[in-house]
ROBA-839811 format. One record per residue (C-alpha): chain; residue in one letter; residue number from 0; x, y, z. Coordinates in steps of 0.25 Angstrom, whole numbers. Each point is the difference from the previous one (the first is absolute). Layout:
N
   c   r     k      px      py      pz
   A   a   NUM       X       Y       Z
...
***
This chain:
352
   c   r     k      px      py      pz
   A   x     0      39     -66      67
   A   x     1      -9       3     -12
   A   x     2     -11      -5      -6
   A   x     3      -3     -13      -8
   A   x     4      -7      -1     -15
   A   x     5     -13      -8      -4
   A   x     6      -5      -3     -13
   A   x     7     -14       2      -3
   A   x     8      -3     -14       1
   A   x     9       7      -3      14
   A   x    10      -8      14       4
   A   x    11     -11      -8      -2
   A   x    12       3     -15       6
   A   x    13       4       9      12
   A   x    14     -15       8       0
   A   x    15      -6     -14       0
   A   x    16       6      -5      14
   A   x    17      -5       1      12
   A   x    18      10       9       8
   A   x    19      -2      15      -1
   A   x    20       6      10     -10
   A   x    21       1      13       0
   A   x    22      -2       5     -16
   A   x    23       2      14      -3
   A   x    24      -5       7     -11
   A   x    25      10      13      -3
   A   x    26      -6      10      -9
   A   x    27      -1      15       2
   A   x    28     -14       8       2
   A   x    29      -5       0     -17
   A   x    30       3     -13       0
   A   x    31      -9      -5       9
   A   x    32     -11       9      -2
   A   x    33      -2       0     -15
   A   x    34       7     -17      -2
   A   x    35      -4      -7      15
   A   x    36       4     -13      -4
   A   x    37       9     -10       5
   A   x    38       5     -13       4
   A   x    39     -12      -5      10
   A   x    40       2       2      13
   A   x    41      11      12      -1
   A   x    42      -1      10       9
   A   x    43       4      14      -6
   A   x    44      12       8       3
   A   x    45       0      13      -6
   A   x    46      12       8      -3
   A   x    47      -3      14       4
   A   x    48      14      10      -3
   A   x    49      -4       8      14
   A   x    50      -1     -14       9
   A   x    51      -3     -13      -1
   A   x    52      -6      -7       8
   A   x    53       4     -18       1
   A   x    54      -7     -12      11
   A   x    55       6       0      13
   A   x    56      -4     -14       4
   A   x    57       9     -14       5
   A   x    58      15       3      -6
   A   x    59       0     -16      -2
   A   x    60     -12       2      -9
   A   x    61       2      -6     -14
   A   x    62      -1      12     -10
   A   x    63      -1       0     -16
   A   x    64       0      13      -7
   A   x    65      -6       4     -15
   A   x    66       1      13      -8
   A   x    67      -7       2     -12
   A   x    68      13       2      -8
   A   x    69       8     -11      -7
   A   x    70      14       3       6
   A   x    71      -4       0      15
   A   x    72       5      14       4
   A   x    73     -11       3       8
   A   x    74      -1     -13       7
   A   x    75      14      -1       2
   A   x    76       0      12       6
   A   x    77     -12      -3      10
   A   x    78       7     -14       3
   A   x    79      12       9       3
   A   x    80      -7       9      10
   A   x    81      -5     -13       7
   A   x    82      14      -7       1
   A   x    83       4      11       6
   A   x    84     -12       2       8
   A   x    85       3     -14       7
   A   x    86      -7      -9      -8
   A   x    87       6     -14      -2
   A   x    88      -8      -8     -11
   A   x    89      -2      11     -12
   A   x    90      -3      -5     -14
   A   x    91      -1       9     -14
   A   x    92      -7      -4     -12
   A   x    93      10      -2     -13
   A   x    94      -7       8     -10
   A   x    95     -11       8       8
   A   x    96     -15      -2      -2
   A   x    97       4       0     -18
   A   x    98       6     -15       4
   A   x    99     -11      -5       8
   A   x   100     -11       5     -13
   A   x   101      10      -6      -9
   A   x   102      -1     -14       6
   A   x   103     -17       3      -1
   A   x   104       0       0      16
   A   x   105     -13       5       6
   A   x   106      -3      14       1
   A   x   107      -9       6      11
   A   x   108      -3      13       7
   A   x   109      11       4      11
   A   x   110      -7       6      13
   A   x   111       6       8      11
   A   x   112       1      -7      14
   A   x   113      -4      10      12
   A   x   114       2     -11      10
   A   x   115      15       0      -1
   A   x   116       9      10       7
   A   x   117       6      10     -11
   A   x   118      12       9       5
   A   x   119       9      11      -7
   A   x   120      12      -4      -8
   A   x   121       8       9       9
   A   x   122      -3      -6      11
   A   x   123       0     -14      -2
   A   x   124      15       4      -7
   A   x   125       5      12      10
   A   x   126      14      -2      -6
   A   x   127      -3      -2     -15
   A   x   128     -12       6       1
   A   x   129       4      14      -8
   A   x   130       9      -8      -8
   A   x   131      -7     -12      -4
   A   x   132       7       0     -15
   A   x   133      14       1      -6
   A   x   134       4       3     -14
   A   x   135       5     -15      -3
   A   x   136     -17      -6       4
   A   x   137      -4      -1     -11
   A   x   138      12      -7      -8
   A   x   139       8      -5       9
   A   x   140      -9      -6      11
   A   x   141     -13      -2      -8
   A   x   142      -2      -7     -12
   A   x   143      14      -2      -6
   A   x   144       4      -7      14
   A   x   145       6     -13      -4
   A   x   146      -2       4     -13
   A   x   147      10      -4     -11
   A   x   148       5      13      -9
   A   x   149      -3       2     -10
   A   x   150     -18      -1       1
   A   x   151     -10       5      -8
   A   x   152     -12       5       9
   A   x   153     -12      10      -3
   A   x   154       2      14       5
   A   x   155      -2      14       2
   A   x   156       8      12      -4
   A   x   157      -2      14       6
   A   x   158       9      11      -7
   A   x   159       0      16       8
   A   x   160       7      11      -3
   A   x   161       1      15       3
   A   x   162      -4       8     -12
   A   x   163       8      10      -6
   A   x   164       9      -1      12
   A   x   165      14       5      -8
   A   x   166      -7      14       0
   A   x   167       3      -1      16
   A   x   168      15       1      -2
   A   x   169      -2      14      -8
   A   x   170      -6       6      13
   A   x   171       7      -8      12
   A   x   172      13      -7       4
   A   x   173       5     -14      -3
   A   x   174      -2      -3      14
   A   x   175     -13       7       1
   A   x   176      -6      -8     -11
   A   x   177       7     -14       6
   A   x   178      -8       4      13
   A   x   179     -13       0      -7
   A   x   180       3     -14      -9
   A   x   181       2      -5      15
   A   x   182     -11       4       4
   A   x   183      -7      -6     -11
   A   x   184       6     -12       0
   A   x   185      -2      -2      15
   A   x   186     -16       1      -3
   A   x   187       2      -9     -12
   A   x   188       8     -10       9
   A   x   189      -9       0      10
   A   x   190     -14      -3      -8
   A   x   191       6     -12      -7
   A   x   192       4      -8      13
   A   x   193     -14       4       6
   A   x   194      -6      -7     -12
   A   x   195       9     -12      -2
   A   x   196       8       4     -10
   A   x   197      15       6      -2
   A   x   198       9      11      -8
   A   x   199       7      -9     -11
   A   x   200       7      13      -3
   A   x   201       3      16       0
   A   x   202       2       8     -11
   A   x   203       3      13       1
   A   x   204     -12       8       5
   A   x   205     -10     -15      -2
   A   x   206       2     -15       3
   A   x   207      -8     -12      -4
   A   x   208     -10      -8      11
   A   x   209      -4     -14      -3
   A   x   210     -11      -8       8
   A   x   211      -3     -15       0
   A   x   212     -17       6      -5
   A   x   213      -7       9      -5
   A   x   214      -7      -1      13
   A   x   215      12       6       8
   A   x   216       4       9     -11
   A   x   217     -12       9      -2
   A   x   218      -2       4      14
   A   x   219      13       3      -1
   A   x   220       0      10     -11
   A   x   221     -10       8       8
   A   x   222       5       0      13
   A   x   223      14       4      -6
   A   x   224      -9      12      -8
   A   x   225      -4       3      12
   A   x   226      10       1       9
   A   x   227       9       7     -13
   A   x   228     -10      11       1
   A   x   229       0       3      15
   A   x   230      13       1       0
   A   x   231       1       9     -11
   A   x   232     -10       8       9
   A   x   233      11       3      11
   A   x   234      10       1     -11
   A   x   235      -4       9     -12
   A   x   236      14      -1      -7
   A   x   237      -3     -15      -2
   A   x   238      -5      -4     -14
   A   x   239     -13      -9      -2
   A   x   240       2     -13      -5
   A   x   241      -7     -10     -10
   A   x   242       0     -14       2
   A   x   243      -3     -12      -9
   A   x   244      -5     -15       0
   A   x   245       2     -12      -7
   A   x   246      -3     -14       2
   A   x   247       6     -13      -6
   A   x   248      10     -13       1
   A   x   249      12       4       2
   A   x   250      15      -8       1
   A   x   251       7       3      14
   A   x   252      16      -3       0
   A   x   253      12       4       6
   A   x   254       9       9      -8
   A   x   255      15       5       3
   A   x   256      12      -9       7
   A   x   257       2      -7      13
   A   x   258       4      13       6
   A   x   259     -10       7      -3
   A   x   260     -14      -2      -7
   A   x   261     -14       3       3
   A   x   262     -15      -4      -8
   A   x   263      -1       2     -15
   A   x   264     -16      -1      -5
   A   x   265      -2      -3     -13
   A   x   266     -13       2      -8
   A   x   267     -10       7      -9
   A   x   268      -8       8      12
   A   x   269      13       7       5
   A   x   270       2       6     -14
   A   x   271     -15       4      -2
   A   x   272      -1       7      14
   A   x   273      12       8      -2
   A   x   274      -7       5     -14
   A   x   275     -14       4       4
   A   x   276       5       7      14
   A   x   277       3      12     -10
   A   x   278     -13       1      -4
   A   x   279      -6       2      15
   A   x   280      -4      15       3
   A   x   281       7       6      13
   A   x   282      -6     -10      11
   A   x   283      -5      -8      -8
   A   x   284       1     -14       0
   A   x   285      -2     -10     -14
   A   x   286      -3     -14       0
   A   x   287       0     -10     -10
   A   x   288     -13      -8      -3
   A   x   289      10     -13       5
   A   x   290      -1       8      14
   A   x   291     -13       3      -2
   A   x   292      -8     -13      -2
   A   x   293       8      -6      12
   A   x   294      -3      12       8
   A   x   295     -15      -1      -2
   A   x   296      -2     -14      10
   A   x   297      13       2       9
   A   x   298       1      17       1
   A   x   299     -15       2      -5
   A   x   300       1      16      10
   A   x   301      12       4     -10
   A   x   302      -5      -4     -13
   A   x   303     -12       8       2
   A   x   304      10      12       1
   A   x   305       3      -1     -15
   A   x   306      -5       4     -13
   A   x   307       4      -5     -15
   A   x   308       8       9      -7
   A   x   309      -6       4     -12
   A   x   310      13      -3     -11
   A   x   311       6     -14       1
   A   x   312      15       2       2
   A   x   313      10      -6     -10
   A   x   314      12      -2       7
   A   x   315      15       0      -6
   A   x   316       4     -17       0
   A   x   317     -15      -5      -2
   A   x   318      -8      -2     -12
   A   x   319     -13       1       6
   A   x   320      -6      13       6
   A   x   321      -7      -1      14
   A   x   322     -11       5       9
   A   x   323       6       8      13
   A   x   324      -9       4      12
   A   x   325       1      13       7
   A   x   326      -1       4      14
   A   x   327       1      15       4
   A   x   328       1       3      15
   A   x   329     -11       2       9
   A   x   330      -4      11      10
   A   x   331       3     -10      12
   A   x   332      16       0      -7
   A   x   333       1      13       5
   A   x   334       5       7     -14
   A   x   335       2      14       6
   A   x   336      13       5      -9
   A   x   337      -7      -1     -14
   A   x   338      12      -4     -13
   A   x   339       8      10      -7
   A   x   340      -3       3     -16
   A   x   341      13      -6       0
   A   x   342      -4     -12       8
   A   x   343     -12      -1     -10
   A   x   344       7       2     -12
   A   x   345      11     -10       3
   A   x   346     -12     -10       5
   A   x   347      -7       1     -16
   A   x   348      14      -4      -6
   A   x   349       0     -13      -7
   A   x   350       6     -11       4
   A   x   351      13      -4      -3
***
């Protein structure tokens, strides 16, 4: 069973009869302190990366499902969850809450409701509860299902690495090194399915994310700093990483033969996040001012974390120099290893 697709118009025609419907309103915390607006009526659903929590009312109920992002990753994923959770009549929003602005649809205040039953993901799903993602969501099953390749859709680009990790091979096997690019991957793996997003590819010691929004992507970049540093708290020897964002339109194909092929993207951000991830500090993660201006109404928590670099970069392929935004980690990301002159110095190096 899956879910069905209304425009923003057929959203609305539906809102306008008499039978009940359950809309949902899917944002995480920021979102709905700093931006609390909506389609009238909704009834918020927050993402929260320790538990979420969804309605646990009538399964025939007919539900529609909204996110603040233009590819429906987080919506698709909520509607995924209810399918699951045995609900029969689930609907999704093509093109998020940008659609219904684009088509100058009313606007209003979304409110909480404390009348209706809330329950824990976990145990509305006690099977897919701890494993309510796969590294095909976002591609495969979101917005490019019943797509026609190639498309060209409005993106966001994460790039991480570990840096300076050749030095590792100097002081500890091959093997040894492998275990701890595992052990980074895994973490890096991990965070992107929790925020709607997948690994296009590895490479070498870093591997590119992409996410359907902004929205998804910068909650994203801070949990997977997050989580980077922990680990590297239980495991000296593992390298800090940097990590890099970029958003954009970019053109999404298959690539290769019948017998074996996989997901090409094509575009202008992929190139400019690659170039400016040399220029973040060990920890640090850069933004361009694309990510940023998004980021200010649909991840307003995590632009607050960054600060304008003080030179606008010029980057090898581009004519025009740009603005970059900074964020260094907090004390609640548990920094305790501090970075290596080496780690420093490689850091400072200019982009290639």
């Amino acid at each position: 069973m899956t879910f069905a697709r209304l425009t923003p118009e057929a959203l609305l025609a539906r809102l306008e009869r008499p039978e009940p419907l359950l809309l949902l309103d899917v944002r995480r915390a920021g979102s709905l302190q700093k931006q609390p607006f909506g389609i009238s009526g909704a009834i918020p659903v927050v993402l929260n990366p320790s538990g979420s929590e969804l309605p646990d009312i009538e399964r025939d109920r007919e539900i529609a499902v909204y996110c603040l992002c233009a590819g429906q990753a987080s919506s698709t994923r909520v509607a995924q969850w209810l399918i699951e959770a045995g609900y029969l009549r689930v609907s999704v929003l093509e093109g998020g809450l940008p659609a219904w602005r684009a088509a100058n649809l009313p606007i209003w205040q979304v409110v909480t409701r404390p009348d209706l039953r809330w329950t824990p993901l976990d145990r509305l799903l006690p099977v897919a509860g701890g494993n309510t993602g796969s590294s095909t969501l976002i591609a495969e099953r979101a917005f490019l299902s019943g797509v026609l390749l190639p498309t060209r859709r409005d993106m966001a680009v994460l790039f991480v690495d570990m840096v300076d990790s050749t030095r590792l091979l100097a002081a500890h096997s091959a093997e040894t090194v492998l275990a701890l690019v595992q052990a980074f991957m895994e973490v890096v793996v991990r965070v992107a399915v929790q925020h709607c997003g997948d690994v296009h590819d590895f490479e070498g010691d870093g591997a590119m994310l992409y996410f359907s929004d902004v929205a998804d992507a910068l909650p994203a970049a801070f949990e997977l700093r997050r989580q980077l540093l922990r680990t590297r708290s239980l495991e000296t020897r593992m390298p800090l990483a940097r990590i890099a964002l970029d958003a954009g339109p970019l053109v999404i194909g298959y690539v290769g033969t019948r017998e074996r092929r996989g997901l090409c993207f094509v575009g202008p951000s992929i190139n400019t996040a690659a170039r400016v991830l040399k220029q973040a500090p060990p920890g640090g993660i850069v933004a361009t001012v694309r990510v940023i201006r998004q980021g200010r109404y649909s991840a307003p928590d995590c632009v607050e974390r960054f600060a304008r670099m003080p030179n606008r970069l010029r980057l090898k392929g581009f004519d025009q120099t740009q603005p970059v935004y900074l964020s260094l980690p907090a004390a609640d990301d548990l920094v305790l290893p501090t970075p290596s002159p080496d780690e420093i110095c490689d850091a400072e190096s200019p982009a290639s």
